[in-house]
N, C-alpha and C positions, 0 to 999 in steps of 0.2 A: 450402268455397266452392261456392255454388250457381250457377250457368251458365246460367241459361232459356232465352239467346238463342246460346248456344255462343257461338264467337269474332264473330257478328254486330256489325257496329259501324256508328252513322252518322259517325264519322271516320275519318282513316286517318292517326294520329300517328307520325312518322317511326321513334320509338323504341318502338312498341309489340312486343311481344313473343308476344302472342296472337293478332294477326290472321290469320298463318300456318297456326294449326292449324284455319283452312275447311278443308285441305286433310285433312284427316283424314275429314270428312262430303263430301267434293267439291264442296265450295264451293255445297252444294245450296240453295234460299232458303227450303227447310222447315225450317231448323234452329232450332225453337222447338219447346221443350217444353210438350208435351200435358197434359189434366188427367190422365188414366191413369198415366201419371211421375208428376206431382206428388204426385197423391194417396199412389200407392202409397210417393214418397221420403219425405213427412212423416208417414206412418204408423210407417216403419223408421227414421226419424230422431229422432222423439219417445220409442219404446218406448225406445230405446239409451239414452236419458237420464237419471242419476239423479240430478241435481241440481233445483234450484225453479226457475231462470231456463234455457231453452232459447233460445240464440243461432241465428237463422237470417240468413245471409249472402249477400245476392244481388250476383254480380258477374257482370262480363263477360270479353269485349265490350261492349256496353250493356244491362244488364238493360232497361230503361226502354223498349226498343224492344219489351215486350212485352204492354205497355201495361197500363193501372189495370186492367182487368176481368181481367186473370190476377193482380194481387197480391190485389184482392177474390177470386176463389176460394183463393190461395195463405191469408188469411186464417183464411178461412170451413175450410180442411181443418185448418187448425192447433188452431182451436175444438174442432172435432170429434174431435181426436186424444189432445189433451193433457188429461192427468188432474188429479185435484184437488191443489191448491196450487202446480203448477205455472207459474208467467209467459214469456211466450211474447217475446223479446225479436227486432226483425227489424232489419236494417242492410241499406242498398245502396250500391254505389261506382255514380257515374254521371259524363256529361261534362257534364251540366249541358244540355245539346242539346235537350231536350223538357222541362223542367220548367216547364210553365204553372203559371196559378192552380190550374187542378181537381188538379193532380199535388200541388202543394205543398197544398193543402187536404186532399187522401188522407193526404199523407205525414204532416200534424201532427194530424189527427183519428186515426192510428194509430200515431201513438209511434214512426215510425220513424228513425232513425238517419241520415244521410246524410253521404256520404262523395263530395266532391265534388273532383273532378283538373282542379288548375289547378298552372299552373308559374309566374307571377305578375303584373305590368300586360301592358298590350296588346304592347308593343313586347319583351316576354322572350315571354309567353304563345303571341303567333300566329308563332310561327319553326318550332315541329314540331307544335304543333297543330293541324292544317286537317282541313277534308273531304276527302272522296275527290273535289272538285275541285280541293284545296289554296285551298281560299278562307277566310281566315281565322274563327276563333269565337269570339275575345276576348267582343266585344259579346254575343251569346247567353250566352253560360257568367255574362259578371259579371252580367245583368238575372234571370238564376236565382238564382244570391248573391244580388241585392237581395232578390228572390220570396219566397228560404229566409229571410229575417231579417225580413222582416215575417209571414210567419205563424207565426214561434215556430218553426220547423223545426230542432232541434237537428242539427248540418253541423259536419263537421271539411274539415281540409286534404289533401289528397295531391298532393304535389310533386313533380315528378320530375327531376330535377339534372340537367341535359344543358347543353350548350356555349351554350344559351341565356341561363342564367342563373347560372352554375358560380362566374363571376366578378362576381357581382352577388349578391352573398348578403345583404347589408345590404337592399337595394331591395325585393328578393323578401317577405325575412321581414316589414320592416315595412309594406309592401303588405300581407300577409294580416292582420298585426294591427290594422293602422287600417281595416279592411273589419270586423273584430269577430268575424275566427277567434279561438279560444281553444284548438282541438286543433289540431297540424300535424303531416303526416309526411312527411319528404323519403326521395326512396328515388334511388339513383345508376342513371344508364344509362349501359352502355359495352356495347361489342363487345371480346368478348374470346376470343383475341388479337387486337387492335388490325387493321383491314384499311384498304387505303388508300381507299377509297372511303366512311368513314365520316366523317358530318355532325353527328352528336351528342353520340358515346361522348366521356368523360372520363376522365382517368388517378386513380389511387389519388392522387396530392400533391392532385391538382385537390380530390379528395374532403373530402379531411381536409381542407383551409386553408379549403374551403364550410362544413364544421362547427364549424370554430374560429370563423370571423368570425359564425355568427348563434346562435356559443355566447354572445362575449365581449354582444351586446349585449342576450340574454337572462338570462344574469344576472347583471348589472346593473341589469335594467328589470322583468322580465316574474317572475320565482320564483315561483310561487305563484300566477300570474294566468293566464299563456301554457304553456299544457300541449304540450312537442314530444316525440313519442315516442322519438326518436333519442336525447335526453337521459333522458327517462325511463327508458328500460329502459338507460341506462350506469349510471344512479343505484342502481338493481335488483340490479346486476351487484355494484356498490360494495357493497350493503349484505344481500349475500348470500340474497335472494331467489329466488325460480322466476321464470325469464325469462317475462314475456307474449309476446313474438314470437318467432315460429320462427326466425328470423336468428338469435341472439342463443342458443337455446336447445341443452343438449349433445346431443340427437341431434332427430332427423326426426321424419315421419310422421304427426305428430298433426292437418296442415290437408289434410284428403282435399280433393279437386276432382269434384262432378257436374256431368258434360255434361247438356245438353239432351236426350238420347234416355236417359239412365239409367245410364252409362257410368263406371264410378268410377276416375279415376285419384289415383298416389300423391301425387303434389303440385303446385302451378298452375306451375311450372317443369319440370316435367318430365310434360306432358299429352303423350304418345308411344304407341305400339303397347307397347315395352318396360316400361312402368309402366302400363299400363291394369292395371285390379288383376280387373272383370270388370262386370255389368251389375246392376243390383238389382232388374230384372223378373224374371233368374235365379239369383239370388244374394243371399241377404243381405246387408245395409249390413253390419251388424254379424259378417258370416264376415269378408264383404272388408276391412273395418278392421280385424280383429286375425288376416288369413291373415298365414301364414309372408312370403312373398314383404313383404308390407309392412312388415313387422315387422325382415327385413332391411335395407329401404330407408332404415328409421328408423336403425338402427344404424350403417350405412355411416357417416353422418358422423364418429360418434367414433374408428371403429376406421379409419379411413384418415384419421385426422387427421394432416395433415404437420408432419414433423417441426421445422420453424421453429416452430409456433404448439404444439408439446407443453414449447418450451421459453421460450414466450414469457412474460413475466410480466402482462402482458392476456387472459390463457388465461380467467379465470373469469368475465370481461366477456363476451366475443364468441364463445366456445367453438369459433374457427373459423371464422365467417362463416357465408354461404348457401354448399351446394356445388356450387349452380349456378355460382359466383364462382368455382370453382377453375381451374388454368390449367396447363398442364402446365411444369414448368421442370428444368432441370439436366440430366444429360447422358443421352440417349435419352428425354428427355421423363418420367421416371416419378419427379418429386419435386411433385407437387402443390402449389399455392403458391394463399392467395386472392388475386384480383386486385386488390380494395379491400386489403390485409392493409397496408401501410405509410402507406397514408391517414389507416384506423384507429388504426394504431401513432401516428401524429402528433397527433392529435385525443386518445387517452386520456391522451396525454403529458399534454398542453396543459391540460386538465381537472383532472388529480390533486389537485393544494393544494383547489380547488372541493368535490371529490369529497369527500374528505377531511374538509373544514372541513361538511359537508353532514351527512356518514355523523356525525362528533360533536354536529351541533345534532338530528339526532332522535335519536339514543339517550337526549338529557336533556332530551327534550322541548320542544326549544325552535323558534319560528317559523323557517323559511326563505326566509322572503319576500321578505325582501333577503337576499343574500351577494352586497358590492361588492366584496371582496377577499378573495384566500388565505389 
């Protein structure tokens, strides 16, 4: 995950998790990455590559706040870097907040990907989404939605589950599919362990019964049409594939995070002094991705996997969760437990006849476009 603008953001959403780490750079308002960085990261980024499709991933805070003429050089250095037969694929997560016509005009004259965070109509959407004057951004973000669908701009969903919309799961989901999303990802927000003074967080039941309800009405309606990653990779899991997302996958490591000054940490949940891995003006991308230290980091998840989920039978679904989600439990705190873990538990229950009846119609080839029943 690429960072141009570090934790820079023109919002300040209640459950954001990245805003905090200004405090890493001292909240300086130089924290935009130079061509000097970029150059030298997509030169180290491209060689490491040996595959024909090169994924570059710009997120935040708001990339978008660093305007067209740094993704025109970001471009123009990729051209220059990448060898023959090579495809240079680019993705951005944004809040929708600046996407004029000239943006969406960049974006679909360059193929790029966007990933655009909304949590669903105006009355779920603006409860933790506001500016840094709390003044709401519904209006902005859906006239971006419109923007992205008339210029062809291929645009998925990113959702974020919080008390907003936790118990509004039907509303949410078919909001984004009558707007003419076709990817969704919902991802849980909580504070954990739970403080009193939280406005967002949600508990694991809350979680699992949000996945049940815009499980049961996608497939029934959507198989085949409405792509949600949440189901896609349980489906993965079902049918014995390599997990695509790091949640989901048995150990770590593999989604590094660059800061905006060159700064490589080991994952966007843990961008810390303790996981800074080191900088690529002095250090290779490629030492820093396969040093010892990360290579631990990566492993950590399995080898402290707790002991409820070595005996759980959703082991080879979830492998555990994220272990940012872990929580300390049982007596002196040292039996690790993930915080979503009975959510989940609920939710794969609830799915299995689905899964099941799934995993049998493609091994024989057959459509899944509809499965109305177990």
């Amino acid at each position: 995950m690429i960072k141009p603008s570090g934790a820079g953001c023109n919002m300040a959403c209640d459950y954001c998790y990245y805003l905090v780490k200004r405090r890493l750079y001292g909240h300086k308002a130089s924290t935009r990455m130079d061509n000097r960085v970029l150059r030298e990261f997509t030169r180290q980024y491209i060689q490491t590559q040996n595959g024909h499709e090169i994924l570059f991933s710009w997120q935040g805070g708001e990339p978008t706040l660093m305007g067209i003429d740094f993704f025109r050089q970001a471009l123009s250095c990729q051209e220059a870097f990448k060898r023959p037969g090579q495809t240079i694929v680019n993705s951005i997560q944004t809040n929708g907040m600046l996407l004029d016509d000239d943006w969406c005009a960049f974006l679909e004259e360059n193929n790029f990907l966007v990933g655009l965070s909304m949590d669903g109509p105006p009355e779920i959407h603006n409860i933790f989404r506001r500016t840094m004057n709390k003044a709401p951004t519904f209006n902005r973000v859906y006239d971006s939605l419109q923007r992205l669908k008339r210029y062809g701009v291929e645009f998925n969903i990113l959702c974020v589950v919080s008390r907003a919309n936790v118990e509004k799961a039907r509303e949410a989901y078919r909001f984004f599919t009558e707007e003419g999303a076709r990817f969704i990802q919902f991802i849980p927000a909580a504070v954990h362990p739970p403080v009193m003074n939280d406005t967002f967080g949600i508990t694991a039941k809350e979680w699992g019964n949000f996945l049940c309800d815009v499980f049961d009405q996608w497939v029934c309606q959507d198989v085949g049409r409405i792509f949600v990653m949440n189901f896609e990779a349980t489906l993965a899991g079902w049918c014995g594939v390599e997990q695509s997302i790091c949640v989901y996958k048995p150990n770590c490591g593999q989604t590094l995070v660059l800061e905006h000054n060159g700064d490589v940490y080991a994952c966007d949940f843990f961008v810390n002094p303790a996981h800074r891995l080191g900088n690529i003006m002095q250090t290779g991308l490629s030492s820093l991705a396969d040093s010892p230290s990360q290579a631990a980091f990566g492993d950590l998840k399995s080898e402290t996997l707790p002991d409820t989920c070595r005996s759980c039978a959703s082991l080879f679904i979830c492998n555990g969760g994220c272990p940012a989600d872990r929580i300390p439990t049982g007596k002196n705190n040292k039996a690790p437990k993930n915080y979503f873990c009975d959510g989940y538990r609920l939710f794969f229950r609830h799915v299995t006849p689905y899964m099941d009846k799934m995993v049998s119609m493609i091994k024989n080839n057959i459509s899944v476009d509809q499965v109305m029943a177990p």
